[in-house]
C-alpha positions in Angstrom: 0.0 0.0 0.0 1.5 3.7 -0.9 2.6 5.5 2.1 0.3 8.5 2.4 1.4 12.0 3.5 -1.2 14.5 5.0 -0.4 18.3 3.6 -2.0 20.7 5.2 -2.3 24.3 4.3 -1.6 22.5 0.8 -3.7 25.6 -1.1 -0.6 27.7 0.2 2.5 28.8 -1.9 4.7 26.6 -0.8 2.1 23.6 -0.5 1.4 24.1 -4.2 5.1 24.5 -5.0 5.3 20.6 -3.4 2.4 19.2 -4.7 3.6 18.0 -8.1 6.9 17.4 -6.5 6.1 15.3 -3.7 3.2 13.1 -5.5 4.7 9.8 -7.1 4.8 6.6 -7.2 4.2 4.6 -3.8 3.2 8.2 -2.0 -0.5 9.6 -2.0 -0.9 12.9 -0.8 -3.7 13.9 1.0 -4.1 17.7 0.5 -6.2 19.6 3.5 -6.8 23.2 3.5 -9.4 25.5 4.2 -9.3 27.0 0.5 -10.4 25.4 -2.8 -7.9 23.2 -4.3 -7.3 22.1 -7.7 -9.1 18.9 -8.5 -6.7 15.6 -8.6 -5.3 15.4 -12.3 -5.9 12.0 -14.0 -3.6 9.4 -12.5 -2.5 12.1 -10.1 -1.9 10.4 -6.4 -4.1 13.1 -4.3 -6.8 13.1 -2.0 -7.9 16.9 -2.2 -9.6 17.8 1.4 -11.1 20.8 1.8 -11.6 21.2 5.5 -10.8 23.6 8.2 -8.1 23.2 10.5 -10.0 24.3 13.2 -12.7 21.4 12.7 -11.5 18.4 14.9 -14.0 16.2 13.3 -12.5 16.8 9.7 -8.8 16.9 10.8 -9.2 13.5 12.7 -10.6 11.9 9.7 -7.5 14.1 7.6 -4.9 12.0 9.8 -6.6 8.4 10.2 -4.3 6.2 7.8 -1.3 8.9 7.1 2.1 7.7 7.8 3.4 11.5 7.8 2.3 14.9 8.1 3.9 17.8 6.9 2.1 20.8 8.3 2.4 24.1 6.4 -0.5 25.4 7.6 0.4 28.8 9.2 -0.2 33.0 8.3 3.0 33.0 6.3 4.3 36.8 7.5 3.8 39.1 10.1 0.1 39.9 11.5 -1.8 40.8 14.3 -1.0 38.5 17.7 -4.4 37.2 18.2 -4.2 36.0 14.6 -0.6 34.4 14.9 -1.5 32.8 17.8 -4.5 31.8 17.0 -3.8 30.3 13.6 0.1 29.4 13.9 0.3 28.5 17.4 -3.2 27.0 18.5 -3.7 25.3 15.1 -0.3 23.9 15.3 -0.9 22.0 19.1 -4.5 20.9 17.4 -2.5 19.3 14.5 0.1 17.6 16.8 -2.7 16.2 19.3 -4.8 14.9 16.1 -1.9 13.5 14.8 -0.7 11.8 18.1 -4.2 10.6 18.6 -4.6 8.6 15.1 -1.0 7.4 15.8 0.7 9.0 13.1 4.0 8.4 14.3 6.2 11.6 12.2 5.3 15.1 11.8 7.6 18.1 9.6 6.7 21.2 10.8 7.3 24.6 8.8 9.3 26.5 11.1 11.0 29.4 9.5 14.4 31.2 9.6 12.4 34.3 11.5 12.3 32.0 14.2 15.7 33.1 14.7 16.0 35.6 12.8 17.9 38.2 15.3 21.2 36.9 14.8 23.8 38.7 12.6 26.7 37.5 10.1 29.7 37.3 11.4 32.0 40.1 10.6 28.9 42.5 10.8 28.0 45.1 12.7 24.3 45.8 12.9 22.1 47.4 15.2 21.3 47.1 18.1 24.9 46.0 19.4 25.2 43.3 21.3 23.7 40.7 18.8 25.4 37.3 18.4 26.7 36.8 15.5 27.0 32.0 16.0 29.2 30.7 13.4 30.1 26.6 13.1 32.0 24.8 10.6 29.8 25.0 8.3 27.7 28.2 9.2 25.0 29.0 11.3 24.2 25.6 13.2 20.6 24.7 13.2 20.5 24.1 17.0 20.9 27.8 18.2 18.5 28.8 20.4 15.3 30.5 18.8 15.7 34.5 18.5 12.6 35.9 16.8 12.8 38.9 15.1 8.8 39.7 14.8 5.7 38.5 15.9 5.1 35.8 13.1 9.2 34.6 14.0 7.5 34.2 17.9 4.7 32.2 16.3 7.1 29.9 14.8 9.8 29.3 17.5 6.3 28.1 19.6 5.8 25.7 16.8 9.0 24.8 17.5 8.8 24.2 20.9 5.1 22.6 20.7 6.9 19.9 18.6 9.7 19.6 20.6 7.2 18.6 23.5 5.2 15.9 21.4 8.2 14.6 20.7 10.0 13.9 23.5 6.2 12.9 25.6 4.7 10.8 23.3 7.6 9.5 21.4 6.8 10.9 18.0 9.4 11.7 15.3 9.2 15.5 14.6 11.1 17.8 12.4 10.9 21.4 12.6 12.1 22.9 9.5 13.2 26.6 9.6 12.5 27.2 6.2 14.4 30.5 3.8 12.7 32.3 1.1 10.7 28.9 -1.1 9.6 31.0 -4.3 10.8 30.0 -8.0 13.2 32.5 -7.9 15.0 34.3 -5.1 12.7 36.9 -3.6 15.0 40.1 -3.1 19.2 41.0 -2.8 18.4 38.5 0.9 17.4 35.5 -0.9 20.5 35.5 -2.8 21.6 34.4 1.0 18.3 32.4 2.2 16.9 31.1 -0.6 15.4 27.4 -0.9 14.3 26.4 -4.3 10.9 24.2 -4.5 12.7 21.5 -6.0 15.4 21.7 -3.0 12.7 21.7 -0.7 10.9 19.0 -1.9 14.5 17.1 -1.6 14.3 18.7 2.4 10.9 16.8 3.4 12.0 13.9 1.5 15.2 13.1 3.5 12.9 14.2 6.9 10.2 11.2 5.6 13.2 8.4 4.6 16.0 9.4 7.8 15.8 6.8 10.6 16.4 9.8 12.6 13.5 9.5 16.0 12.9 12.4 18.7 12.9 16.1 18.0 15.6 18.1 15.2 15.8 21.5 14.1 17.1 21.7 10.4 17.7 25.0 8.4 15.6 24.9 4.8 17.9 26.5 2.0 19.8 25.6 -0.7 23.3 25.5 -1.2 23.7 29.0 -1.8 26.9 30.5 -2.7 26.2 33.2 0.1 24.6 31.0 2.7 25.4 31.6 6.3 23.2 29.0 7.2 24.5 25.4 8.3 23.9 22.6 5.7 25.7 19.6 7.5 22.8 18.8 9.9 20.6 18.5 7.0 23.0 16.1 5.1 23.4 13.6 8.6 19.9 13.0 7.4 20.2 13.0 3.9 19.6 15.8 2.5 21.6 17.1 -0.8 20.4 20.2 -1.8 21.7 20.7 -5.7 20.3 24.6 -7.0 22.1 28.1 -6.0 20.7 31.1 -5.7 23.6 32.9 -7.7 22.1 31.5 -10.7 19.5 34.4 -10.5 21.9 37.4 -9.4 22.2 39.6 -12.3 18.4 40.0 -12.1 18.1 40.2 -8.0 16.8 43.6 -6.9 16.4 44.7 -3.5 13.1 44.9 -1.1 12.3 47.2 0.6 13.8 47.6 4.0 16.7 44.9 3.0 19.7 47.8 2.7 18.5 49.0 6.9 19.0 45.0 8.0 21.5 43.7 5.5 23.5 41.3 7.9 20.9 40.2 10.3 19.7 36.7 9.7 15.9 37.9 9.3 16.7 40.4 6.7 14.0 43.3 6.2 11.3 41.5 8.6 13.9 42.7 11.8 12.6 46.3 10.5 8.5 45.4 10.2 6.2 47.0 12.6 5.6 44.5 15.4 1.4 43.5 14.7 1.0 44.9 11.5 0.4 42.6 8.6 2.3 42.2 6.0 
């Protein structure tokens, strides 16, 4: 029988930039999200759910029979608190209980690199002073502690911890994956740095759903970018080879706005967004 994986918030950029790369042979995704989806193509391996989160009749039935769950449900950027931790937080622990309760043994949850996004580059001097600037062998290690740099980077270090607590409880297998910038193309003069192709991030939750790895693990999400500060040799130990660049794309990068005020802080232009305010 095919091994099926639960996507939520599958309507969602990134979930749509997975869906034709994750479906194949011996895998059915089931897609859940709140929004319309497109039907299942002929021969296509979906089940297209449209449900809300927030119903625990319809996510219990979503997780009865997956193997895995990759939850990218979430308000992808900064918002309002209520909002953030309403949706990202609260309908994070409601995913991890349904899962735990239908005995879905692994979860990968989209973290993001906001989650510790007040760090700097080494060799940099941004402001405020005082911010550590961790370096390892191969960059930024994926175990630092969680530094947010907004509201929304908050919301995701919780999601963090959440599945750091299901783990470690109830013996699950949980991957919290601080995703960069997922978009065809870098996004901006920062995702030169932080950028994580769909194809490389397909690669990403494809190592999480083959490692034998068990417990909790933090692992950065970005490609092997020529400027990368970001550690890639926790993501190999699991087997994960990420293959594009970002450079590919710099002759037509352009800044965003705000990146020049927080060029060497990890979060890029979100360290300078208005705490609350969407965007």
């Amino acid at each position: 029988m095919p091994a099926r994986l639960l996507v939520t918030g599958a309507a969602g950029r990134v979930g749509r930039l997975l869906r034709p790369r994750l479906a194949g042979p011996g895998r059915v995704l089931r897609l859940f999200d709140v929004a319309e989806q497109a039907p299942a193509n002929p021969g296509e391996p979906v089940e297209v759910v449209r449900a809300d989160l927030f119903d625990p009749a319809a996510l219990s039935a979503a997780c009865a029979g997956a193997d895995a769950v990759l939850h990218l449900a979430a308000i992808p950027g900064e918002d309002t608190w209520a909002e953030l931790l309403r949706v990202n937080v609260e309908g994070t622990q409601r995913l991890l209980e349904a899962a735990r309760t239908a005995g879905v043994p692994r979860v990968l949850l989209a973290s993001s690199i906001h989650a510790a996004g007040w760090y700097q580059r080494a060799g940099t001097s941004p402001d405020p002073a005082g911010v550590p600037a961790p370096v390892g062998p191969d960059g930024v290690p994926s175990s630092v502690p969680p530094r947010p740099d907004t509201y929304y980077g908050w919301s995701k270090a919780a999601v963090e911890s959440l599945g750091s607590l299901y783990a470690d409880r109830f013996g699950m297998t949980v991957f919290a994956l601080r995703l960069g910038a997922c978009f065809p193309e870098p996004p901006g003069v920062s995702g030169l740095e932080n950028w994580i192709s769909p194809d490389d991030c397909a690669r990403l939750v494809d190592a999480c759903l083959r490692a034998e790895t068990t417990g909790f693990r933090v692992l950065w999400g970005i490609s092997r970018n020529s400027r990368r500060w970001w550690s890639l040799a926790e993501g190999r130990e699991i087997g994960y080879e990420p293959e594009d660049d970002a450079e590919s794309y710099a002759d037509r990068v352009r800044p965003l706005d705000g990146e020049v005020g927080t060029a060497g802080l990890l979060g890029a232009q979100f360290c300078g967004y208005p705490l609350g305010e969407r965007h």
